[in-house]
PyMOL commands that place a pseudoatom at each C-alpha (Angstrom):
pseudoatom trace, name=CA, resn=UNK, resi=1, chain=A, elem=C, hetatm=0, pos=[0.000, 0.000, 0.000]
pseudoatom trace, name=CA, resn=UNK, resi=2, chain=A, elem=C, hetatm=0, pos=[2.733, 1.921, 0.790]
pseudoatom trace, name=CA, resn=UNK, resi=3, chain=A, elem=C, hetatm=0, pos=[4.719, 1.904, -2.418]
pseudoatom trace, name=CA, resn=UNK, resi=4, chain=A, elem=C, hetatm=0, pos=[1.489, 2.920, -4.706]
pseudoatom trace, name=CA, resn=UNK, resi=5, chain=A, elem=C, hetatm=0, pos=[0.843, 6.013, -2.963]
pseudoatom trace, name=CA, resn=UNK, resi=6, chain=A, elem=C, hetatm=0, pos=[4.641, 7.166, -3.593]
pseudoatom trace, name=CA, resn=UNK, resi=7, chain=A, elem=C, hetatm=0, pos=[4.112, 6.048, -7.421]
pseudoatom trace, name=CA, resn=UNK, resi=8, chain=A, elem=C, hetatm=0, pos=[1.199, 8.241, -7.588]
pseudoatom trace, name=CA, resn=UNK, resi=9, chain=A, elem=C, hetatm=0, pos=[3.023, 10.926, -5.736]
pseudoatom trace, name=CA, resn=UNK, resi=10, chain=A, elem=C, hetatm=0, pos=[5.651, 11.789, -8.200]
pseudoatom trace, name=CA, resn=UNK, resi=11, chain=A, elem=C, hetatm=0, pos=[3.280, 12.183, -11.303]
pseudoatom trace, name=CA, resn=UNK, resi=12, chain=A, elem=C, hetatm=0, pos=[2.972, 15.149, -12.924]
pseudoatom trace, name=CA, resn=UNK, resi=13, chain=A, elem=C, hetatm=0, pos=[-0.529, 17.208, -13.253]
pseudoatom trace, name=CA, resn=UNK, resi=14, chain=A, elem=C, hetatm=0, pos=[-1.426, 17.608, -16.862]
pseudoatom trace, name=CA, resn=UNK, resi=15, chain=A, elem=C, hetatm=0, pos=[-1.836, 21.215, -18.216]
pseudoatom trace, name=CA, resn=UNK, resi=16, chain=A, elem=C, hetatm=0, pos=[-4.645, 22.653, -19.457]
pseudoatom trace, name=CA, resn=UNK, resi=17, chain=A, elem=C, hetatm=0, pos=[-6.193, 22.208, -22.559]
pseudoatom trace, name=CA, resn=UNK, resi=18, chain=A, elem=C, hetatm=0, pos=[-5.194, 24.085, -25.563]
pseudoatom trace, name=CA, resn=UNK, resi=19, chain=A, elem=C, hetatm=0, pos=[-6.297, 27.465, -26.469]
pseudoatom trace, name=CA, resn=UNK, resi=20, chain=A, elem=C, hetatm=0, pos=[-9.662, 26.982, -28.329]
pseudoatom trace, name=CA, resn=UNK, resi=21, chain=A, elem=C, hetatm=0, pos=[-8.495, 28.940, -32.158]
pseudoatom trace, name=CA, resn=UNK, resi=22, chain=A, elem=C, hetatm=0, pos=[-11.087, 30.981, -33.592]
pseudoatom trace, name=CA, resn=UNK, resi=23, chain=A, elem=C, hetatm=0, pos=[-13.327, 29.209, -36.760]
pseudoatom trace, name=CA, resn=UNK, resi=24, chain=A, elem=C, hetatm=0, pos=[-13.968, 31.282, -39.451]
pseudoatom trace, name=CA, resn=UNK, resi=25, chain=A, elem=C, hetatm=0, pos=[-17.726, 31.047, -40.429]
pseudoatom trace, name=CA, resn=UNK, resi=26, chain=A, elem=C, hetatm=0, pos=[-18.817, 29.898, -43.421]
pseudoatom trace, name=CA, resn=UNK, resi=27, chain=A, elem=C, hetatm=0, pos=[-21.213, 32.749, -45.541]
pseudoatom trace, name=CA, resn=UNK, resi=28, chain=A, elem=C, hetatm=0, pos=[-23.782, 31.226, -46.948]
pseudoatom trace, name=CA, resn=UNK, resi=29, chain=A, elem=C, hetatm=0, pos=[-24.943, 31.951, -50.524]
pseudoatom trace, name=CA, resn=UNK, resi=30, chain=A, elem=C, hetatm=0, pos=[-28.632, 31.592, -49.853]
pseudoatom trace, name=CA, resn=UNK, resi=31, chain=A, elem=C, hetatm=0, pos=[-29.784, 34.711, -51.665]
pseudoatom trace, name=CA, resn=UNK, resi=32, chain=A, elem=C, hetatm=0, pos=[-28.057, 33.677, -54.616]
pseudoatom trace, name=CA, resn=UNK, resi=33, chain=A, elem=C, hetatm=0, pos=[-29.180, 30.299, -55.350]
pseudoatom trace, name=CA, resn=UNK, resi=34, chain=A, elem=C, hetatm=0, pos=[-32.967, 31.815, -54.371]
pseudoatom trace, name=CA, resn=UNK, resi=35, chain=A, elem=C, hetatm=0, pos=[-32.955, 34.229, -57.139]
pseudoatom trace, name=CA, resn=UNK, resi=36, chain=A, elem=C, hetatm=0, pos=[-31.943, 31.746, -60.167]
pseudoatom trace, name=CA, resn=UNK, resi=37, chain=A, elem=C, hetatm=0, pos=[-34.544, 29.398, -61.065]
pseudoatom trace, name=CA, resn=UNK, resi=38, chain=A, elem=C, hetatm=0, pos=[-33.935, 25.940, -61.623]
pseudoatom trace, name=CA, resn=UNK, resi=39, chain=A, elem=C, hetatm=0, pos=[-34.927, 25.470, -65.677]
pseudoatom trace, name=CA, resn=UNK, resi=40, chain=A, elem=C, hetatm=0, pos=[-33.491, 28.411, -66.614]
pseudoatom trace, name=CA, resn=UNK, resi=41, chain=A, elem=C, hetatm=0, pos=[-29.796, 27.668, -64.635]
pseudoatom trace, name=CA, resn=UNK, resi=42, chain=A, elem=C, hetatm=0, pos=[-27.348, 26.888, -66.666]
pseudoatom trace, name=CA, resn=UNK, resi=43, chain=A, elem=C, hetatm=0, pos=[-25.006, 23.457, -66.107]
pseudoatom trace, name=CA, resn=UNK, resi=44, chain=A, elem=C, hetatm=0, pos=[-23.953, 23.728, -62.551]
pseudoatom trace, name=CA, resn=UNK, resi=45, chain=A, elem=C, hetatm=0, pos=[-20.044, 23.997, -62.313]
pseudoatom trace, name=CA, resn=UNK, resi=46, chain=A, elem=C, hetatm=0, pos=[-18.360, 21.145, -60.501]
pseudoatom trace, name=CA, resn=UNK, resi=47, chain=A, elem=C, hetatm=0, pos=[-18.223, 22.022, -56.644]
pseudoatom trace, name=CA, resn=UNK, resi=48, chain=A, elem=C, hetatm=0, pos=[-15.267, 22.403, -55.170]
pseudoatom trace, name=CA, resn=UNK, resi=49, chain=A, elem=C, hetatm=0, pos=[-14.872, 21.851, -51.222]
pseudoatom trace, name=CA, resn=UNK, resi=50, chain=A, elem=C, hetatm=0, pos=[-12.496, 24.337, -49.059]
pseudoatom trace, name=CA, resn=UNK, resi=51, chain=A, elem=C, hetatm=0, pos=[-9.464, 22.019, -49.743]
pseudoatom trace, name=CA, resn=UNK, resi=52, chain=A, elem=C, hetatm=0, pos=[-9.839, 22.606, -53.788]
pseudoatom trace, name=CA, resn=UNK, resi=53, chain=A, elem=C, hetatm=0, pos=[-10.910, 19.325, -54.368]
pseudoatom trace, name=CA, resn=UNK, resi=54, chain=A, elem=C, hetatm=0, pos=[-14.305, 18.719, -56.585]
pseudoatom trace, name=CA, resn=UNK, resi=55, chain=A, elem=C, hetatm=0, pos=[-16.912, 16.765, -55.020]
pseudoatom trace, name=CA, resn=UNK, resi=56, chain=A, elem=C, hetatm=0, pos=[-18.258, 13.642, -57.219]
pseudoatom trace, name=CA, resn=UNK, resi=57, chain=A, elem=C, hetatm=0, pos=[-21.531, 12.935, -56.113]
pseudoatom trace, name=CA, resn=UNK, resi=58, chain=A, elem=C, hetatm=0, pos=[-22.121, 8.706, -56.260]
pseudoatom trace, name=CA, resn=UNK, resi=59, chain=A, elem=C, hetatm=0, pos=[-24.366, 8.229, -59.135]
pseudoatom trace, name=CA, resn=UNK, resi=60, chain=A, elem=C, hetatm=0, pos=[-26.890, 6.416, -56.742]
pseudoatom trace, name=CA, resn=UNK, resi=61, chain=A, elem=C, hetatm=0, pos=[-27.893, 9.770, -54.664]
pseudoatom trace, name=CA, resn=UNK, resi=62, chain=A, elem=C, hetatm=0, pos=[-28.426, 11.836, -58.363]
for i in range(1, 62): cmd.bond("trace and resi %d" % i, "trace and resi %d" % (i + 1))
show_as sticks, trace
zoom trace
């Protein structure tokens, strides 16, 4: 009993977490894609997520 309450003794205390970075927000386009209506929009171009990549949507959810 003696020798676990020396182990437990000698360890350190953690620090705190880190400091919580600001997120930007994201704008949303709403009054855009209201305005256009849908036969008269011409083919969508391919979207691209923040990273630059273009999203591929699985043929099974078009």
């Amino acid at each position: 009993k003696r020798a676990s309450q020396t182990a437990q003794k000698g360890k350190r205390k953690t620090s705190g977490p880190p400091p919580s970075k600001h997120k930007r927000q994201r704008r949303s386009g709403g009054s855009a894609a209201v305005a256009a209506s849908p036969e008269a929009a011409p083919a969508a171009p391919p979207k691209v997520n923040s990273r630059g990549r273009t999203i591929n949507l699985p043929r099974k959810y078009k």
